[in-house]
C-alpha positions as CSV (number, residue, x, y, z in Angstrom):
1,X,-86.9,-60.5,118.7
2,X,-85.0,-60.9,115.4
3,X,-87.7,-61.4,112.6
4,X,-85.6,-63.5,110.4
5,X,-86.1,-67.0,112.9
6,X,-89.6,-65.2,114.2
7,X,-91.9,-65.4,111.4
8,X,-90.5,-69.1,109.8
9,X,-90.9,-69.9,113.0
10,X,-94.6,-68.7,113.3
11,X,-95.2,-70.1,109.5
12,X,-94.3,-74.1,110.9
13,X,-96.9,-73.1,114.2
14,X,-99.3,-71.8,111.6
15,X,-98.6,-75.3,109.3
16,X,-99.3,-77.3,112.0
17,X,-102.2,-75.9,112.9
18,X,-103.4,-76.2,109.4
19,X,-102.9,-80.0,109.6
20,X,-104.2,-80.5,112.6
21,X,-107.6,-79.1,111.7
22,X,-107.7,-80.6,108.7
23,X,-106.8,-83.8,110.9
24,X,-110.0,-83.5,112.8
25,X,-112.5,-82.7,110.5
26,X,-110.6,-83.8,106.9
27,X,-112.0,-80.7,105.4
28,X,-109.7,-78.4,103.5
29,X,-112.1,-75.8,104.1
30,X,-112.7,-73.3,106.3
31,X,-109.9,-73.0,109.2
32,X,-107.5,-75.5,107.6
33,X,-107.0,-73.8,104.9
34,X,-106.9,-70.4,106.5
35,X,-103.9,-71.6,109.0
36,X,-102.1,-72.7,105.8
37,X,-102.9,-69.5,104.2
38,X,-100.9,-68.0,107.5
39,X,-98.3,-70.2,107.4
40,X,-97.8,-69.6,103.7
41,X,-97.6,-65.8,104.3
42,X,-95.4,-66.0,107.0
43,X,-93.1,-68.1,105.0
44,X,-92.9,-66.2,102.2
45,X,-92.5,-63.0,104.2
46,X,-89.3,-64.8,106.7
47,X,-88.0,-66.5,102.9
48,X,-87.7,-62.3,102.0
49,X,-86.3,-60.9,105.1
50,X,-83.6,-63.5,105.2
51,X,-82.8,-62.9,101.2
52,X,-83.3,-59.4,101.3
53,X,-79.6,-58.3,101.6
């Protein structure tokens, strides 16, 4: 698996996540704002592979 699509890929998962917990419990604590911490990682780390040269 190529992880230049993988990991954006995995960040908009992780994103959703995020806004579905928040969703359910409308608490940016806790979970919520772990998964967006995820997805926020894995989008800055598929933003470098795909600029990196």
């Amino acid at each position: 698996m190529d992880p230049r699509w993988l990991f954006p890929l995995l960040a908009v998962g992780f994103a959703i996540a995020a806004a579905w917990r928040w969703n359910r419990t409308r608490q940016w604590r806790g979970a919520a704002q772990t998964w967006a911490l995820m997805a926020a990682i894995f989008g800055a780390v598929g933003w470098w592979l795909n600029n990196a040269g």
